[in-house]
VEXDO-954598 format. One record per residue (C-alpha): residue in one letter; x, y, z. Coordinates in nm, 3 decimals. Last residue first. Example, Ala and Ser with C-alpha at 12.3 -4.5 7.8 and 13.67 -1.06 7.14 Angstrom:
+----+---------+---------+---------+
: aa :      px :      py :      pz :
+----+---------+---------+---------+
:  s :   1.367 :  -0.106 :   0.714 :
:  a :   1.230 :  -0.450 :   0.780 :
+----+---------+---------+---------+
//
This chain:
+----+---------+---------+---------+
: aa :      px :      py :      pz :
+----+---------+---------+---------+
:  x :   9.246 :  13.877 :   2.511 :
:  x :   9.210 :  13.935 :   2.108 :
:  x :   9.564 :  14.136 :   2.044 :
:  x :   9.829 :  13.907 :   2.287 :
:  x :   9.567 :  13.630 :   2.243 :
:  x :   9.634 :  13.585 :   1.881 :
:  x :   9.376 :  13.398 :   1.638 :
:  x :   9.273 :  13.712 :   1.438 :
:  x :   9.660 :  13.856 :   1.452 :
:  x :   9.753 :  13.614 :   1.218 :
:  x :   9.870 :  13.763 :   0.931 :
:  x :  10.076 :  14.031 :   1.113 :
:  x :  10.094 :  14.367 :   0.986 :
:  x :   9.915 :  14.598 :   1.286 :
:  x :  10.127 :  14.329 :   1.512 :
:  x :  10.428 :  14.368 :   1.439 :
:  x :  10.584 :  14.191 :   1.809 :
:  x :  10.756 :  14.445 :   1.935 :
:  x :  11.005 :  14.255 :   2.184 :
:  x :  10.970 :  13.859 :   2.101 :
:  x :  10.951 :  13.904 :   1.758 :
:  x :  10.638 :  13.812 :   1.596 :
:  x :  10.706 :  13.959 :   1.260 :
:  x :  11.009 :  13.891 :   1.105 :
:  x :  11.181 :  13.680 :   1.317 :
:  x :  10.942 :  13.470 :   1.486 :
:  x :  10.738 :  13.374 :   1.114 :
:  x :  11.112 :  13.268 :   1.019 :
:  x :  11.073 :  13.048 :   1.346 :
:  x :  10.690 :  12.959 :   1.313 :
:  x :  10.790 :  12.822 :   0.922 :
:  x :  11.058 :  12.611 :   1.033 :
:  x :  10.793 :  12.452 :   1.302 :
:  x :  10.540 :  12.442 :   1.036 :
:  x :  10.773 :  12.284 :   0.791 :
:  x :  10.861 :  11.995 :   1.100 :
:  x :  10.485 :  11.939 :   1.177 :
:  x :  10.301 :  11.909 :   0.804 :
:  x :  10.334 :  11.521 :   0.751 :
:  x :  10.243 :  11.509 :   1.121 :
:  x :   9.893 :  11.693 :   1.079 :
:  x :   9.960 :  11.959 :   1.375 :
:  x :   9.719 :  11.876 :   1.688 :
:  x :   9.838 :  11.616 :   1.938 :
:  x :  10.188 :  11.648 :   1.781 :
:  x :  10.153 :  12.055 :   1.924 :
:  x :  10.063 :  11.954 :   2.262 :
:  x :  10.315 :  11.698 :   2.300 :
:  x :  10.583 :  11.980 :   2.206 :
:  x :  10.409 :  12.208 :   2.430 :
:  x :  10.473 :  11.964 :   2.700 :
:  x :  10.867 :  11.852 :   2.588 :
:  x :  10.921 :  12.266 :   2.532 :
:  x :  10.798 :  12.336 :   2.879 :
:  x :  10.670 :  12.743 :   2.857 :
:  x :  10.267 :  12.629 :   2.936 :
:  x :  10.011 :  12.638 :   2.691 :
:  x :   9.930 :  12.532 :   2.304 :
:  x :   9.777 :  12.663 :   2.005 :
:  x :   9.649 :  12.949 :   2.162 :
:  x :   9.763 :  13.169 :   1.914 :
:  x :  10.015 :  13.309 :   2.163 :
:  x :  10.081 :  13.025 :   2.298 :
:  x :  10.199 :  12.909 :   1.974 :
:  x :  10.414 :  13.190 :   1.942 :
:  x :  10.604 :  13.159 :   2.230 :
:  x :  10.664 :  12.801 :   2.227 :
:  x :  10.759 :  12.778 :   1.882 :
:  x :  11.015 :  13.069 :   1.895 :
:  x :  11.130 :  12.927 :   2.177 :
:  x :  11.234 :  12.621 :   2.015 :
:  x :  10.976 :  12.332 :   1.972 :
:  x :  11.089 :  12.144 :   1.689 :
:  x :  10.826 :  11.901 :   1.626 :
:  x :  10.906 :  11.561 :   1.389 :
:  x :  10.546 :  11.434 :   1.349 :
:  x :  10.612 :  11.281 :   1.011 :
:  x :  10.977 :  11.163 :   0.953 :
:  x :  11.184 :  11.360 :   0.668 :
:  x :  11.467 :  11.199 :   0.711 :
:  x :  11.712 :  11.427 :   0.744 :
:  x :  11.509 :  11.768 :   0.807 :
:  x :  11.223 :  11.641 :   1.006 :
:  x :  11.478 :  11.341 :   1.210 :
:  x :  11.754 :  11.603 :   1.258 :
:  x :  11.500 :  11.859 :   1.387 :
:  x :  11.312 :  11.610 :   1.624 :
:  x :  11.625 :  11.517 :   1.721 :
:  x :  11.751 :  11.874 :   1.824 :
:  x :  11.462 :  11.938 :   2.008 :
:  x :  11.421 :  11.617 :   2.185 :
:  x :  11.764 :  11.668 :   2.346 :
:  x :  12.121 :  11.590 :   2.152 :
:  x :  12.435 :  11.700 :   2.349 :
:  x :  12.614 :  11.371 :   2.354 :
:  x :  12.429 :  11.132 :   2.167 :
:  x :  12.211 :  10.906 :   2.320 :
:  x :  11.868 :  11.087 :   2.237 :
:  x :  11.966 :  11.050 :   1.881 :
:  x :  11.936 :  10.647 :   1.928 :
:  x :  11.573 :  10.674 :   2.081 :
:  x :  11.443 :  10.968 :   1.886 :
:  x :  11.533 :  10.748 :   1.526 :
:  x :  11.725 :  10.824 :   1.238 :
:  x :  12.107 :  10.791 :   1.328 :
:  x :  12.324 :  11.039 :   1.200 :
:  x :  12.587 :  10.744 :   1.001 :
:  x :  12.912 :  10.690 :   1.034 :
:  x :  12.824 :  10.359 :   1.110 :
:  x :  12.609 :  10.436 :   1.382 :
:  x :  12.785 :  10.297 :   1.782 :
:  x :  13.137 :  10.340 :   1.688 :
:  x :  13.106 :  10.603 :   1.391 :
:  x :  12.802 :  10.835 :   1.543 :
:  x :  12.954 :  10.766 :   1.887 :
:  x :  13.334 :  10.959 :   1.824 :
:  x :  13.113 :  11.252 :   1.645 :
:  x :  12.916 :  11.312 :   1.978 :
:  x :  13.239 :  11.323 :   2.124 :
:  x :  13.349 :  11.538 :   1.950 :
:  x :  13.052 :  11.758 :   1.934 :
:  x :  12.953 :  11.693 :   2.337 :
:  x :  13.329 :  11.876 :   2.408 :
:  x :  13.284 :  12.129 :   2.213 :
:  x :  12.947 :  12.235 :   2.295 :
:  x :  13.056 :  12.250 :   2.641 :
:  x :  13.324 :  12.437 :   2.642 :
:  x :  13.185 :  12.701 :   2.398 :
:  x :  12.878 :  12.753 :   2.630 :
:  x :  12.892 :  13.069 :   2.384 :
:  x :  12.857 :  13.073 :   1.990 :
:  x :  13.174 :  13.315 :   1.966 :
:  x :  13.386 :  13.041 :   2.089 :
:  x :  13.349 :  12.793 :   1.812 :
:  x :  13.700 :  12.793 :   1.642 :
:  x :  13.873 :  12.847 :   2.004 :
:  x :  13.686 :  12.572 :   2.191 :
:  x :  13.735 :  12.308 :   1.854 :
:  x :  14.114 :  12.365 :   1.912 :
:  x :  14.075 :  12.274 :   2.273 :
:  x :  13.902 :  11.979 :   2.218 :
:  x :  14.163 :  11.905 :   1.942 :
:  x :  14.002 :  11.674 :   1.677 :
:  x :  13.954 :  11.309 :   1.632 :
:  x :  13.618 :  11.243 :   1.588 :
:  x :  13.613 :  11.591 :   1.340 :
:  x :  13.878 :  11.457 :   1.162 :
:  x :  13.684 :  11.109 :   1.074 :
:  x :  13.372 :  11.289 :   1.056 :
:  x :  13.524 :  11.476 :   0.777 :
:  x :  13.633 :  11.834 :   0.683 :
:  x :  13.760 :  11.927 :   1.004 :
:  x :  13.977 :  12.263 :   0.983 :
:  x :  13.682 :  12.322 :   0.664 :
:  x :  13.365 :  12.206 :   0.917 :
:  x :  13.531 :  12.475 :   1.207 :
:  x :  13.594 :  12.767 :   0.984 :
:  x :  13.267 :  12.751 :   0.759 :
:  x :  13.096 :  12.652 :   1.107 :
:  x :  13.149 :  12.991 :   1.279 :
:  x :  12.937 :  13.266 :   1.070 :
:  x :  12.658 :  13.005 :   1.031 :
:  x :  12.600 :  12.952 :   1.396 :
:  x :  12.619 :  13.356 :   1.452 :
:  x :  12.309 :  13.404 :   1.171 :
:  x :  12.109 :  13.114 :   1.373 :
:  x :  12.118 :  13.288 :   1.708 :
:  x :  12.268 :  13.125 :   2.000 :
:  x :  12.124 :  13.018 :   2.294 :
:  x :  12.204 :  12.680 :   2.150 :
:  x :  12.252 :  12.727 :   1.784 :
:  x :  12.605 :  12.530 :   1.821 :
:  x :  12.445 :  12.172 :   1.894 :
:  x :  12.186 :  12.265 :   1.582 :
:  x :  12.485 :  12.343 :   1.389 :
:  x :  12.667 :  11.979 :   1.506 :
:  x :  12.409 :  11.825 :   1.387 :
:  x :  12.390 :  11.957 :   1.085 :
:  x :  12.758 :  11.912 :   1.057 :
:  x :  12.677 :  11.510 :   1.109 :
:  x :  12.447 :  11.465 :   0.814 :
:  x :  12.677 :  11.658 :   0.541 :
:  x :  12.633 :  11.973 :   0.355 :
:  x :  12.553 :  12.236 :   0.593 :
:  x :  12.415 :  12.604 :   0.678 :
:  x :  12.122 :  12.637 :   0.963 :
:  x :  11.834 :  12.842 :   0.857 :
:  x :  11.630 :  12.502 :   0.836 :
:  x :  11.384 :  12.513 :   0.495 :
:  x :  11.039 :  12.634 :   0.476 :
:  x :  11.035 :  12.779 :   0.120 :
:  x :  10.665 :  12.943 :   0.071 :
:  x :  10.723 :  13.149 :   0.360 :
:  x :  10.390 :  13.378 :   0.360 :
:  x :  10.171 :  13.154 :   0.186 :
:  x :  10.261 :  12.839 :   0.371 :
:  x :  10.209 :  13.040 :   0.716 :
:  x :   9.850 :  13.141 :   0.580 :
:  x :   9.820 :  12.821 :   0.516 :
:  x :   9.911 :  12.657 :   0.854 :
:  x :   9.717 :  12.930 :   1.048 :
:  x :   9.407 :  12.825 :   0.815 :
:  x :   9.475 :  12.437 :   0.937 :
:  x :   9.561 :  12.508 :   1.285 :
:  x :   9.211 :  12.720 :   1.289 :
:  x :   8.994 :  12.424 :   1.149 :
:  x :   9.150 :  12.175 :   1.313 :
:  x :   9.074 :  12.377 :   1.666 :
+----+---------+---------+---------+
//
């Protein structure tokens, strides 16, 4: 199994040399409030809407203070607008009560943010601070690792487990950005590309 995570992680390095988050922002905090907005929401939508909503808020300061109903409007294209408002100002309230302005860098203190799950932290954590075993298990990840055989089941906090158990941690967060551009291009979800895909000797869906 080493042997085959470590050729699909080359190949993968070969083919996306740059494995960097598809998600627009400058500061700590509008990452995470990008990630909040990519919920069953496509990447190229999140970064449509955030120019608007980071420049009518341009600190965490505003942002902690603003208009519920004024962050609805500016972020309803990215759906569940209601509810993604609401857990980003609040969200933004916590990080300079409880964080000192700060996004924290541990699972523990992300998971008590409004709106932050394991995916989310593991992303702020791999992208912010750069901590080893950080796994971003979107479905993207989920589907194509199973596909690979890399892991099994659909429950992102299993295959997540799964994953940690075999990915060499400094590796885990730039293989997890690498599986989603991998997603997008080539193993979509509907027509996967399979006759071009670089990895078609360890999938299941063309070796059964």
């Amino acid at each position: 199994m080493q042997e085959k995570v470590n050729e699909i992680i080359a190949i993968l390095k070969n083919r996306y040399a740059d494995a960097l988050c598809a998600l627009h922002y400058e500061k700590d905090y509008e990452l995470m409030i990008a990630v909040r907005l990519s919920a069953q929401c496509t990447d190229a939508r999140v970064n449509m809407v955030t120019p608007a909503l980071f420049a009518a808020y341009p600190t965490l300061e505003a942002m902690a203070g603003a208009d519920i109903g004024r962050v609805e409007e500016l972020i309803h294209s990215c759906g569940f607008y209601k509810h993604k408002a609401r857990d980003i100002v609040l969200a933004c309230q916590m990080l300079i009560s409880d964080y000192g302005g700060k996004v924290p860098g541990t699972m523990e203190e992300l998971l008590r943010l409004p709106g932050v799950g394991r995916k989310t932290a593991n992303l702020l954590l791999g992208d912010l601070y750069a901590v080893p075993g950080s796994v971003v298990c979107d479905t993207h990840c989920i589907r194509i690792c199973g596909r690979l055989g890399l892991s099994s089941g659909k429950e992102p906090e299993k295959v997540e487990q799964q994953l940690r158990a075999i990915l060499p941690p400094e590796e885990s967060s730039d293989f997890c950005h690498r599986i989603v551009l991998f997603g997008r291009d080539c193993c979509t979800a509907r027509n996967p590309k399979c006759g071009e895909c670089p990895l078609s000797m360890y999938c299941k869906e063309v070796n059964p």
